[in-house]
C-alpha positions as CSV (number, residue, x, y, z in Angstrom):
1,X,0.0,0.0,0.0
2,X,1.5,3.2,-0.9
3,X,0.2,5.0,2.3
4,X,2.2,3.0,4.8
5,X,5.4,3.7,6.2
6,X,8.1,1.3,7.8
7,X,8.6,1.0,11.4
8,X,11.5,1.5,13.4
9,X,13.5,-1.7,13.0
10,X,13.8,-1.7,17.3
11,X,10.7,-2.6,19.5
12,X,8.7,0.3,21.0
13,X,9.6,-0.1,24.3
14,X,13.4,0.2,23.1
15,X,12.5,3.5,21.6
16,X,11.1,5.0,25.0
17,X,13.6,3.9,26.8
18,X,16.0,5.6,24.4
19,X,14.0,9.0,25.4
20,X,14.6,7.9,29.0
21,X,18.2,7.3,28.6
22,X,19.5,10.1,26.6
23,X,17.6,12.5,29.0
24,X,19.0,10.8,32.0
25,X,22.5,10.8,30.5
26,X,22.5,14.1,29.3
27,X,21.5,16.1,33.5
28,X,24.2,12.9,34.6
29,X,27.3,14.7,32.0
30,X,26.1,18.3,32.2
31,X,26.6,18.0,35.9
32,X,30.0,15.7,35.0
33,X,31.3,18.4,33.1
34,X,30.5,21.2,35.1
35,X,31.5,20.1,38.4
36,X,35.2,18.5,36.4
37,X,35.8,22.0,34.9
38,X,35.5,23.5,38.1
39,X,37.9,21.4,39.8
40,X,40.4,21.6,37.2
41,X,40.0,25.0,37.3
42,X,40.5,25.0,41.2
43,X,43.6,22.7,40.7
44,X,45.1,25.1,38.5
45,X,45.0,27.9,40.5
46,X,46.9,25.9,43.0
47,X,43.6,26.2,45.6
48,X,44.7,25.6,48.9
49,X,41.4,24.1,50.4
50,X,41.9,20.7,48.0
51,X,44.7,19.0,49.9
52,X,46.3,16.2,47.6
53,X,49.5,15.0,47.7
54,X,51.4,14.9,43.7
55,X,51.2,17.2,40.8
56,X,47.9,19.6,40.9
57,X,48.8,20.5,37.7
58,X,48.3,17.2,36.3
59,X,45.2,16.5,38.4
60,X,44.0,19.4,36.7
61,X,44.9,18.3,33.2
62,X,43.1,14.9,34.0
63,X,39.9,16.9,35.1
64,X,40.3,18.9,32.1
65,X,40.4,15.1,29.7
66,X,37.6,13.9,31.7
67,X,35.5,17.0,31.1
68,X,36.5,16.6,27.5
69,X,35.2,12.9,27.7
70,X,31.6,13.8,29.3
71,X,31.4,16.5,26.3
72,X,31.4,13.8,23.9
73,X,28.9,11.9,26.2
74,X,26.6,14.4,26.4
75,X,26.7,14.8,22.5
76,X,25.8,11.2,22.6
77,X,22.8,12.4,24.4
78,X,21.7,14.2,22.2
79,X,22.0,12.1,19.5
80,X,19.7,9.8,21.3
81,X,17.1,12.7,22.2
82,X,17.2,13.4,18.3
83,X,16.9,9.9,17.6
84,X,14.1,9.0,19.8
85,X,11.9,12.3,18.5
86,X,12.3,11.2,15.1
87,X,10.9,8.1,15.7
88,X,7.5,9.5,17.8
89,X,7.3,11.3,14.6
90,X,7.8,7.7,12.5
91,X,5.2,6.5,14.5
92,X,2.8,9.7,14.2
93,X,2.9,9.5,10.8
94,X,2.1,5.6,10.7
95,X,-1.3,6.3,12.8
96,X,-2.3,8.8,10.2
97,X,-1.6,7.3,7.1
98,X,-3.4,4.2,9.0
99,X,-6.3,6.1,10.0
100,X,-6.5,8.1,6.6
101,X,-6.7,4.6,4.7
102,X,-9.3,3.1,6.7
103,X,-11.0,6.4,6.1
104,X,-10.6,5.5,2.5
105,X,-11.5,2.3,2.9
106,X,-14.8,3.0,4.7
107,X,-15.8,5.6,1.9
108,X,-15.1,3.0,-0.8
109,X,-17.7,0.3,1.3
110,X,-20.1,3.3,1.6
111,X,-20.0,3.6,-2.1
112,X,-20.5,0.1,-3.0
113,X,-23.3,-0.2,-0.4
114,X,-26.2,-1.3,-2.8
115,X,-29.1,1.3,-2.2
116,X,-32.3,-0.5,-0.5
């Protein structure tokens, strides 16, 4: 039928949880990368109320990496936010196209009704 579209290849369920994830993932690295800039920051500036023993400036460099790492995760959190709207819209579009040829459908058996 020329009116219906594919579905998503993964399971419904899978495509929620997608929603669920990405959102949950993307507050978890926002936070991540905040809270690691600012102690790399910190570090750097030689803060006396962080007491480590070894090389602040290298703690601060790994911050710095690790920030750098949860950027990348919270792109990936996106990409899943991105990916899971798309598919609502997939599925949007399938319940129209469904509804609009059993419209169809039911005009065509009204037509063919024989008049009593």
């Amino acid at each position: 039928d020329k009116f219906q579209l594919s579905p998503p290849s993964q399971d419904r369920e899978a495509m929620g949880c997608l929603e669920d994830c990405g959102q949950c993932c993307g507050l978890l690295s926002f936070v991540g990368i905040i809270f690691l800039f600012c102690l790399g920051a910190a570090l750097d500036a030689g803060s006396t109320s962080i007491d480590m023993k070894g090389d602040k400036s290298a703690a601060a460099t790994s911050c710095y990496i690790a920030g750098a790492i949860y950027i990348v995760f919270l792109g990936l959190s996106g990409v899943c936010l991105y990916k899971a709207k798309k598919n609502k819209e997939l599925e949007e579009a399938e319940a129209a196209a469904k509804l609009k040829r059993e419209e169809q459908e039911e005009n065509q058996d009204i037509k063919r009704a024989p008049v009593a």
